[in-house]
N, C-alpha and C positions, 0 to 999 in steps of 0.2 A: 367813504363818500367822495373819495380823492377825482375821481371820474365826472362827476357833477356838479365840480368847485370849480370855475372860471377862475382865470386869471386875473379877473377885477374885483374875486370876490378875496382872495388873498393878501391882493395890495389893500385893500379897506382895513383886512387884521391887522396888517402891519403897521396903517397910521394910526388906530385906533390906540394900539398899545402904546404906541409911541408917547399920542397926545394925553394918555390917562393915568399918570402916576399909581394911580389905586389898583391896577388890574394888571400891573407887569410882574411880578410875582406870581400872581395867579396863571398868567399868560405861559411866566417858564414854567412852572410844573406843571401847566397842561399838555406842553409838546413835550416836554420832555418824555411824560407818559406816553403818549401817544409812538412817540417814535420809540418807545419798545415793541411797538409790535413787529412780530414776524414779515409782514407784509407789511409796509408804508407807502403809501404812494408817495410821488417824486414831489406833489405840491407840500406836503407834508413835510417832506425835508428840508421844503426852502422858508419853509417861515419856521420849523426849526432852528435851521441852521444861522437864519436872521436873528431869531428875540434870544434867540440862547449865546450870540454873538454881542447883541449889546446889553441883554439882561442879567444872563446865566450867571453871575455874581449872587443875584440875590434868593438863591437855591445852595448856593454852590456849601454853604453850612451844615446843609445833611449830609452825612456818609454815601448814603444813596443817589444821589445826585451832586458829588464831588467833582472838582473840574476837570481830573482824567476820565473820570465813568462819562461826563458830558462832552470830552473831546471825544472816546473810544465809541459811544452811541456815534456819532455825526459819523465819525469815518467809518466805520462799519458799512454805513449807507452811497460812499463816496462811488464806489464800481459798480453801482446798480443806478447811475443817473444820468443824464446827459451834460454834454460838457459847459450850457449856460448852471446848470444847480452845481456841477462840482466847481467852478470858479466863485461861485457865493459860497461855498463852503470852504476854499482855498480862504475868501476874504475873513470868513469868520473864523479861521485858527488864527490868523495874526491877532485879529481881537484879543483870542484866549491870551496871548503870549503877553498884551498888555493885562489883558484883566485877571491872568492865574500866571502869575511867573513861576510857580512849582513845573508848569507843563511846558515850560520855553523849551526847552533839550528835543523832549519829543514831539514839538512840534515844530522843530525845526530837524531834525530826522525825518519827516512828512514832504518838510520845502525838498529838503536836500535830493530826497528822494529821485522827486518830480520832477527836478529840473535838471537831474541827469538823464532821467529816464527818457530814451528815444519814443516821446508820445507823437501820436497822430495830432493832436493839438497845439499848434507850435502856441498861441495865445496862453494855454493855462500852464504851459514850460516856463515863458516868461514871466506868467504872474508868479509862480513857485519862488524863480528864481529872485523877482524884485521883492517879495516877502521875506525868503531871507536873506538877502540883503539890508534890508530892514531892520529885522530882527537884530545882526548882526552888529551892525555898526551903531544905531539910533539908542542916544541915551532913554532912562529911564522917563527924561522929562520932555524929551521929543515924542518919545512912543503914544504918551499920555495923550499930547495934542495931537497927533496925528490921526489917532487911533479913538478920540477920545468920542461919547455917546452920541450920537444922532440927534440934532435937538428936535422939538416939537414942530410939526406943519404949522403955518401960521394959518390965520383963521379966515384970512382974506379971500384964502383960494382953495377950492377943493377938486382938481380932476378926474378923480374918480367919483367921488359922489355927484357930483355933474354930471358923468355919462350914465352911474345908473339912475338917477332923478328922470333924466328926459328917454331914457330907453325903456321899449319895452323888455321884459325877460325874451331873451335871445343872444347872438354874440354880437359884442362889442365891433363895430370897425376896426382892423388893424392898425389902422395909423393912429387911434384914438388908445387904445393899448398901450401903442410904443411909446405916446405921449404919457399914457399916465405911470408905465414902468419907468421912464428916466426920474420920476419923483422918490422911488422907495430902492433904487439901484445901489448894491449894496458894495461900494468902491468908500478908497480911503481918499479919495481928492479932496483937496480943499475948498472947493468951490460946492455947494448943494443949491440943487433946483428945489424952491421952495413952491409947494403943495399944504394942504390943509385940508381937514374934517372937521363938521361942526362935534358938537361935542355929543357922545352918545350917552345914551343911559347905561348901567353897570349890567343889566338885561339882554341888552343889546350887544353887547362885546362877547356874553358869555356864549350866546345863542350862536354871534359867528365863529368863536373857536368851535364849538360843540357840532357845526355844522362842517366845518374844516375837517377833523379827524373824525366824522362819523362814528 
């Protein structure tokens, strides 16, 4: 259903999860599923490569779903995306390296990679390279806070559900978009633009995973 999922309807999963303690477990073994299939589309990847960058801990205890099988799914998928998903995907292995120190080695073989490699993106060269740099030098207790989980949208404000409340089904404005992507932007700054979702029912979170991965 990857073709029929707007970009507004993606950022809504990802505050949803965020704001819902009870459904972020459920949230990772959904993508995680999901992005075994054969075919995944590329929106697919990125709320992937999102909840399994701040969730995937709370999976990561089955075998099946251990932090190398959930790095090696994400990169599997990294040469088949454009280069805004494979830099959220750059940002979610540093995550790993905070949240699965077994996978630090190979995921910084990943950075190392990338930021020798003569890419056509000078942008995700540098981000390779300041990850591992990162990696590198940042104690264990720096990585934690730099690195550490995205807190909750507060409740004050919601820009995406704002713009679907008052729109009809059709797209979004661009500029209404770009506004509501710098909310769920998936960067280690310290600074976050704070956004918010009222709170959904357990129904309603499932319905939009479920409508996410078709």
């Amino acid at each position: 259903a990857g073709d029929y999922v707007s970009e507004e309807v993606w950022y809504r999963v990802i505050q949803i999860v965020i704001n819902r303690d009870d459904v972020q477990g459920y949230a990772a073994k959904t993508v995680f599923e999901a992005l075994q299939a054969p075919a995944c589309h590329e929106n697919m990847v990125k709320v992937g490569g999102y909840i399994l960058g701040e969730f995937g801990n709370l999976i990561a205890g089955d075998q099946r779903s251990a932090p190398i099988v959930q790095f090696q799914l994400l990169h599997s998928k990294y040469h088949l995306c454009s280069p805004m998903t494979r830099a959220l995907l750059l940002s979610t292995y540093v995550k790993f390296v905070n949240l699965f120190p077994e996978v630090k080695s190979v995921v910084q073989d990943v950075f190392r990679q990338h930021s020798n490699l003569r890419s056509a993106d000078a942008e995700l060269q540098q981000r390779a390279s300041e990850y591992l740099q990162l990696s590198i030098i940042a104690s264990t207790d720096v990585l934690a806070t730099v690195l550490e989980e995205m807190p909750s949208f507060p409740e004050r404000e919601s820009s995406i559900l704002a713009v679907l409340k008052k729109k009809k089904p059709g797209r979004v404005p661009e500029n209404e978009i770009r506004t509501a992507h710098n909310s769920v932007n998936h960067q280690t700054d310290t600074t976050t633009t704070t956004h918010t979702t009222p709170q959904p029912t357990s129904n309603n979170t499932a319905t939009d995973l479920l409508l996410l991965v078709g």
